[in-house]
PyMOL commands that place a pseudoatom at each C-alpha (Angstrom):
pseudoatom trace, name=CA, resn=UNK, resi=1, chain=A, elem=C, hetatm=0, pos=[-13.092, 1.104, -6.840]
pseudoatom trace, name=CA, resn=UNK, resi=2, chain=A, elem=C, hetatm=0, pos=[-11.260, 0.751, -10.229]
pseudoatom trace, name=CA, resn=UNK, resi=3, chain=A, elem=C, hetatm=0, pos=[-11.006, -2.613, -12.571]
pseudoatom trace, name=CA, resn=UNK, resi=4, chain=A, elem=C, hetatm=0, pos=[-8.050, -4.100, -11.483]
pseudoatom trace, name=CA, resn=UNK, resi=5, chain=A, elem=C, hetatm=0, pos=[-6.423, -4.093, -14.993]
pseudoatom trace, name=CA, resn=UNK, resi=6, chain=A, elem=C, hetatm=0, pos=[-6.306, -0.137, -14.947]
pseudoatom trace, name=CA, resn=UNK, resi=7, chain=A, elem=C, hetatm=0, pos=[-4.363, 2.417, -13.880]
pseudoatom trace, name=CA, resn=UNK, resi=8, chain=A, elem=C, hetatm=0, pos=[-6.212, 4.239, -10.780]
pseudoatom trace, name=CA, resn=UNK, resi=9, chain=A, elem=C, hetatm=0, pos=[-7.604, 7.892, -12.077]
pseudoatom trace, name=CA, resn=UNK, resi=10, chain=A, elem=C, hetatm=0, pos=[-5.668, 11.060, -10.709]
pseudoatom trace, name=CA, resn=UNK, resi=11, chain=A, elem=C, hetatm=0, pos=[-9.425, 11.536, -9.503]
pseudoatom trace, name=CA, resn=UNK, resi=12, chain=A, elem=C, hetatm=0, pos=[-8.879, 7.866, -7.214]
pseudoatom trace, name=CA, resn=UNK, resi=13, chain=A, elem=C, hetatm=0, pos=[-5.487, 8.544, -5.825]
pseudoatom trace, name=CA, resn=UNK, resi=14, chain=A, elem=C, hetatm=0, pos=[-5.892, 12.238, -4.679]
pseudoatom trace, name=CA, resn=UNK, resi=15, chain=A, elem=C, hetatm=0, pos=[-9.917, 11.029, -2.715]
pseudoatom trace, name=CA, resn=UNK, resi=16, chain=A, elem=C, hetatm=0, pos=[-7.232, 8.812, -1.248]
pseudoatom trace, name=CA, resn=UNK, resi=17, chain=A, elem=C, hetatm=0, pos=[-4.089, 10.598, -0.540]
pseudoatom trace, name=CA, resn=UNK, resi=18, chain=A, elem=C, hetatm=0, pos=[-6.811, 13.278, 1.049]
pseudoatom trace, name=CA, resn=UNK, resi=19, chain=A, elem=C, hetatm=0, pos=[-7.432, 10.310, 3.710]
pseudoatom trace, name=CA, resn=UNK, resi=20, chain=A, elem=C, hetatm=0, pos=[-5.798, 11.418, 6.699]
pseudoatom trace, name=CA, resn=UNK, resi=21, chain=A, elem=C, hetatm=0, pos=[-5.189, 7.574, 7.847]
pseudoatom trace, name=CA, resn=UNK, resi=22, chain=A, elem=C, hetatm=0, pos=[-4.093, 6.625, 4.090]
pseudoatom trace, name=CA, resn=UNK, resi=23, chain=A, elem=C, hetatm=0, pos=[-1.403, 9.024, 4.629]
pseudoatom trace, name=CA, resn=UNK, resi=24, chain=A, elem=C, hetatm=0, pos=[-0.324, 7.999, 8.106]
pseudoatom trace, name=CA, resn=UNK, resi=25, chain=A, elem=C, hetatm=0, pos=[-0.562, 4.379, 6.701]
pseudoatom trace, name=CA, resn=UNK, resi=26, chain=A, elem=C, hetatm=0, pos=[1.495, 5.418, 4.148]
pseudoatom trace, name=CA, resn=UNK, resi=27, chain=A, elem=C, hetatm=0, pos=[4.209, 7.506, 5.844]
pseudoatom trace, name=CA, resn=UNK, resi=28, chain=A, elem=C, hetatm=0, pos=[4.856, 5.051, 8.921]
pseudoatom trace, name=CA, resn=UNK, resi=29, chain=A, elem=C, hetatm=0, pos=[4.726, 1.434, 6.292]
pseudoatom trace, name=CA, resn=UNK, resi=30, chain=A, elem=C, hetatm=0, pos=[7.279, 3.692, 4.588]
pseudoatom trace, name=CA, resn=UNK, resi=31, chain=A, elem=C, hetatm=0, pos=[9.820, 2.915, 7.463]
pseudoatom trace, name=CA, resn=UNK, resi=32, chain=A, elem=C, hetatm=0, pos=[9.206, -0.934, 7.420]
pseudoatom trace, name=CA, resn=UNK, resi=33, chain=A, elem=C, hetatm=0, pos=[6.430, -3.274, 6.959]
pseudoatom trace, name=CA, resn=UNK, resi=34, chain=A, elem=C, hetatm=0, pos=[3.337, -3.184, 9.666]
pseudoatom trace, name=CA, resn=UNK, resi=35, chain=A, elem=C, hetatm=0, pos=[0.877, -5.398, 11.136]
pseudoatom trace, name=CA, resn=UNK, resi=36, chain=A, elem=C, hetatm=0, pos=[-3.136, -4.016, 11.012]
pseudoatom trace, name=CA, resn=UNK, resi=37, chain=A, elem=C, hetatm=0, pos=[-2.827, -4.009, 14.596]
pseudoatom trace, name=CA, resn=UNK, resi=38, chain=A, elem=C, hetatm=0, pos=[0.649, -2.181, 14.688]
pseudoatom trace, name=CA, resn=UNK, resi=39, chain=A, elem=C, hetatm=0, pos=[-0.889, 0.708, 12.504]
pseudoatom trace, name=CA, resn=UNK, resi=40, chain=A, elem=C, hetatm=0, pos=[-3.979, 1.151, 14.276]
pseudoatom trace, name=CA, resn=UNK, resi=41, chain=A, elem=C, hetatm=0, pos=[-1.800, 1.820, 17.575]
pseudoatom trace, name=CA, resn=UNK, resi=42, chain=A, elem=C, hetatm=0, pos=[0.757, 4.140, 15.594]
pseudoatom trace, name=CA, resn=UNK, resi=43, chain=A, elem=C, hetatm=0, pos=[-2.443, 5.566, 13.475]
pseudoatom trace, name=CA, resn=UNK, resi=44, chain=A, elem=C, hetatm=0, pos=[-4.611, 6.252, 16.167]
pseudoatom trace, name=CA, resn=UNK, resi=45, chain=A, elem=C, hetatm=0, pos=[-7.377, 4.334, 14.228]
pseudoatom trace, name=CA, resn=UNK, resi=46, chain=A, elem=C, hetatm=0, pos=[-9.618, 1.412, 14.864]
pseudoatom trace, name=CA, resn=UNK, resi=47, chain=A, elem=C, hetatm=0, pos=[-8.751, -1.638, 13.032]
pseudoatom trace, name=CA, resn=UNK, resi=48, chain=A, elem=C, hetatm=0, pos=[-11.641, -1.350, 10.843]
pseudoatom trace, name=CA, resn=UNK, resi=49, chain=A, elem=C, hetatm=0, pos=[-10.646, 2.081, 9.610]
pseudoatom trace, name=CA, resn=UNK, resi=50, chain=A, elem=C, hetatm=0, pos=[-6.903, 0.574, 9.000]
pseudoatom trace, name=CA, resn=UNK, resi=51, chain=A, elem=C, hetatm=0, pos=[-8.506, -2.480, 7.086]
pseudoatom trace, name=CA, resn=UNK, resi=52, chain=A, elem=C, hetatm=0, pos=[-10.391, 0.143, 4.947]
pseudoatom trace, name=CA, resn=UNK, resi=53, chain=A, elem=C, hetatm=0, pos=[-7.812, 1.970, 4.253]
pseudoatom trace, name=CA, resn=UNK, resi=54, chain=A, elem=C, hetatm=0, pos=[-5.256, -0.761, 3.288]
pseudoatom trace, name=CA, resn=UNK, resi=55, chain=A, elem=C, hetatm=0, pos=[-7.671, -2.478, 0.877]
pseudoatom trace, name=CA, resn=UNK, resi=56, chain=A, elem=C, hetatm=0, pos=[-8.132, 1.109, -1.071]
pseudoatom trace, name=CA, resn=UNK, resi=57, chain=A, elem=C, hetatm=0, pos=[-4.267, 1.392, -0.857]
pseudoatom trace, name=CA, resn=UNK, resi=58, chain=A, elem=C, hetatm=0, pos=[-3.351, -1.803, -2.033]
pseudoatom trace, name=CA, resn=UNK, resi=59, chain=A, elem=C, hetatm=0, pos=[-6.203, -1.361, -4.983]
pseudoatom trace, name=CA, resn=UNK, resi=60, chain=A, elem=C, hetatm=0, pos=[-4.253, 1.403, -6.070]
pseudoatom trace, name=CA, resn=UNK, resi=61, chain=A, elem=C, hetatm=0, pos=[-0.991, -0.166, -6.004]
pseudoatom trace, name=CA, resn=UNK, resi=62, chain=A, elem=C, hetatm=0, pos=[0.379, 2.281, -3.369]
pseudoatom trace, name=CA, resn=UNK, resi=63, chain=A, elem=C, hetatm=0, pos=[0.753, -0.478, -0.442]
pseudoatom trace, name=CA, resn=UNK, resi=64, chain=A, elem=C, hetatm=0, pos=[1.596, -4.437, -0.093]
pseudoatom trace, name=CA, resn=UNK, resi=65, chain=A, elem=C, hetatm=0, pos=[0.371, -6.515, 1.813]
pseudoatom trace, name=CA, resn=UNK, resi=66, chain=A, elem=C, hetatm=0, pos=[2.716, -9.877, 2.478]
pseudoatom trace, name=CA, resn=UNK, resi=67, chain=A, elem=C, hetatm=0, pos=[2.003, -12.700, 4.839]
pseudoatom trace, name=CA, resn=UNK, resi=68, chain=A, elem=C, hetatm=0, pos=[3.756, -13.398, 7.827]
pseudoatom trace, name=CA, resn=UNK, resi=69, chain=A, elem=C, hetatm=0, pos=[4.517, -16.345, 10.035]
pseudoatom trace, name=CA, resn=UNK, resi=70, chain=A, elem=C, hetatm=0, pos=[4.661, -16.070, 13.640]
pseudoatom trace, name=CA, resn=UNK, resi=71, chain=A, elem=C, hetatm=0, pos=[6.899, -17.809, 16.332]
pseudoatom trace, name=CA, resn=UNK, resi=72, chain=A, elem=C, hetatm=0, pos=[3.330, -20.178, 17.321]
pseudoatom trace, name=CA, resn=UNK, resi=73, chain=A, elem=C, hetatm=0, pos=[2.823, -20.667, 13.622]
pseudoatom trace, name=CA, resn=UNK, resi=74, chain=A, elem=C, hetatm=0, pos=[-0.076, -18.323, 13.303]
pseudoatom trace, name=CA, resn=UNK, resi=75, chain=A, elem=C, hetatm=0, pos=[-0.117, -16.079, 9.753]
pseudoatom trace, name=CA, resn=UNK, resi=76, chain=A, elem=C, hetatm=0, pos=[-1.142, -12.705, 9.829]
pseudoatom trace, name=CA, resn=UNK, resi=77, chain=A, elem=C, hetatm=0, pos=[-0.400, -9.756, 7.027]
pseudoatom trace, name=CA, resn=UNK, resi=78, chain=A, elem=C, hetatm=0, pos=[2.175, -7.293, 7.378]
pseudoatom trace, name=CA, resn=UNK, resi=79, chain=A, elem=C, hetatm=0, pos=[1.520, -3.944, 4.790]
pseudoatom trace, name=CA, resn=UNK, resi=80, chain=A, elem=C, hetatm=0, pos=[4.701, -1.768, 3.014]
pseudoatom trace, name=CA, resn=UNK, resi=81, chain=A, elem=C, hetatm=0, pos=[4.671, 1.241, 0.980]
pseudoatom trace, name=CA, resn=UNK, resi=82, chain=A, elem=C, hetatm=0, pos=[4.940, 1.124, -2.170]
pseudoatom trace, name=CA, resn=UNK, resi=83, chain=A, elem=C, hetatm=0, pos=[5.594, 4.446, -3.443]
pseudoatom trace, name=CA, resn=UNK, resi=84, chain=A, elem=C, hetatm=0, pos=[8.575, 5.727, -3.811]
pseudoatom trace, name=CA, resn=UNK, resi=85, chain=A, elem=C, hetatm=0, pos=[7.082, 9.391, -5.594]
pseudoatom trace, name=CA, resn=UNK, resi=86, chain=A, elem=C, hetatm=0, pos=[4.205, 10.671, -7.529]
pseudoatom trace, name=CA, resn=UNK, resi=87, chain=A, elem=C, hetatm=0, pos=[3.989, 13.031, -9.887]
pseudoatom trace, name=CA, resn=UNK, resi=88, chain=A, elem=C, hetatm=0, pos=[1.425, 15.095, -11.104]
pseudoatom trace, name=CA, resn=UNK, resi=89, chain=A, elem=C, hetatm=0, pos=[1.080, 16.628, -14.422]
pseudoatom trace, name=CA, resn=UNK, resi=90, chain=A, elem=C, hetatm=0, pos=[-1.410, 19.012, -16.190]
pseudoatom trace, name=CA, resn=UNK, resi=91, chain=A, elem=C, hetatm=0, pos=[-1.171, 19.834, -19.696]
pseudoatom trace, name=CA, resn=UNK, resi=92, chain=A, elem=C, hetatm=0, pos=[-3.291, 20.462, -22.281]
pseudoatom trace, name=CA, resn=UNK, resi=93, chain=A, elem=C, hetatm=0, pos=[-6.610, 20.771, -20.298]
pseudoatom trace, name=CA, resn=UNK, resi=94, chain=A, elem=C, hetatm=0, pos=[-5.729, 17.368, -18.493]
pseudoatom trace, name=CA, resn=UNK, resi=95, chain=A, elem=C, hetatm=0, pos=[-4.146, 15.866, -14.951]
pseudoatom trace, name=CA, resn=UNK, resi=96, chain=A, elem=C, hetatm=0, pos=[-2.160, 12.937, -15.224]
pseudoatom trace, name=CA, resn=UNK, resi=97, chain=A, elem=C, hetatm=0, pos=[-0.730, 10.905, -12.160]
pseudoatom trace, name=CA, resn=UNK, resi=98, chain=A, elem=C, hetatm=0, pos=[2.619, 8.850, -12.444]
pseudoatom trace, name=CA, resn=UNK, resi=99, chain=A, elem=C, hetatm=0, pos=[3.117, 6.109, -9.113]
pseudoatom trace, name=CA, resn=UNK, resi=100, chain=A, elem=C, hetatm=0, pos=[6.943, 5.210, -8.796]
pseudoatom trace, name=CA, resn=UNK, resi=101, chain=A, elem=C, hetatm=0, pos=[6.825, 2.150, -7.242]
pseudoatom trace, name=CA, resn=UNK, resi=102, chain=A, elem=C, hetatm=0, pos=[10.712, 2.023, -7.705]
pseudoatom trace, name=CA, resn=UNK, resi=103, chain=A, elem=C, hetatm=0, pos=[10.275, -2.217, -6.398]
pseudoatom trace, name=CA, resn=UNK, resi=104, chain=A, elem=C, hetatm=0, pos=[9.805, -3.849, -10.067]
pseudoatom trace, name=CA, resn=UNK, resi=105, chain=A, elem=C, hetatm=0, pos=[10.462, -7.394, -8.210]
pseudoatom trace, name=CA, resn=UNK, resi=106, chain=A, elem=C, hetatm=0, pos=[9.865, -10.270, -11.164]
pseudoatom trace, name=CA, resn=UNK, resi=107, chain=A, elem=C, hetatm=0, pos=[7.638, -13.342, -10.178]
pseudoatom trace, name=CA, resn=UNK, resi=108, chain=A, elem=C, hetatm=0, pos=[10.746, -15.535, -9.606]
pseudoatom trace, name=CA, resn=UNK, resi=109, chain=A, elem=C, hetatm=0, pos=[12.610, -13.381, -6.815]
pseudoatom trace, name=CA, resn=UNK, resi=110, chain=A, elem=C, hetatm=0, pos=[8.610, -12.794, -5.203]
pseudoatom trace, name=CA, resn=UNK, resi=111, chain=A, elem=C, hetatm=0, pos=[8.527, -16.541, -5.057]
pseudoatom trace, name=CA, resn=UNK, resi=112, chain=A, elem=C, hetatm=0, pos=[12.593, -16.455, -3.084]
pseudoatom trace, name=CA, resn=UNK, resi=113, chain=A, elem=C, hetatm=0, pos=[11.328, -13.971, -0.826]
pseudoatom trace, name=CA, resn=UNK, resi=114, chain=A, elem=C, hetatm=0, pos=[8.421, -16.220, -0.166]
pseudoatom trace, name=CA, resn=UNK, resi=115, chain=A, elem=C, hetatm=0, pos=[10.413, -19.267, 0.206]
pseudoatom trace, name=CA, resn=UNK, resi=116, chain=A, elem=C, hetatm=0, pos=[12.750, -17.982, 2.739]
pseudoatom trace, name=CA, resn=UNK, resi=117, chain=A, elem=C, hetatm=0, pos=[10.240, -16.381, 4.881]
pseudoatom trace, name=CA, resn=UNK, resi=118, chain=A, elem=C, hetatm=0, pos=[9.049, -19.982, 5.494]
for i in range(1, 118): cmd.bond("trace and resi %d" % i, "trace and resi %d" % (i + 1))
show_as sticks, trace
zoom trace
């Protein structure tokens, strides 16, 4: 993995994107958030695979997970995509990687969403 405070390498996100359960992560918490268990049915991967694979997303900024509450009270984390597009550039002897997130959500309207899921 990569220090949190850096950008992942082009090297990071295309191991990852090469996943074939990052992608289907990716592609079906592109159409609304997802439980662990909801993706490993849709995935056709166990839920340790889907754990994996969320914490190496989320690491690299392309997923978030949020916390749910359930009718009984119980919490449990729901994952969303967070890409929007990448973009890949080579010049000058290098490969650069560009994540649009395209959600630039400030602390304050986080902390509304979080209030008035409670």
């Amino acid at each position: 993995m990569f220090d949190v405070s850096e950008e992942p390498s082009a090297e990071e996100i295309f191991a990852l994107l090469d996943d074939e359960y990052a992608r289907a992560i990716l592609a079906q918490t592109s159409i609304e958030p997802m439980s662990a268990k909801t993706l490993s049915d849709r995935c056709d991967a166990s839920l340790p695979t889907i754990y994996r694979r969320t914490e190496r997303l989320i690491d690299c900024d392309l997923l978030a997970e949020q916390t749910e509450i359930g009718e009984r009270g119980h919490h449990y984390s729901v994952f969303e995509a967070r890409l929007d597009s990448l973009t890949v550039e080579v010049d000058e002897g290098d490969i650069s990687v560009s994540l649009d997130t395209g959600r630039a959500e400030d602390p304050a309207d986080r902390f509304t969403d979080l209030w008035e899921g409670i």
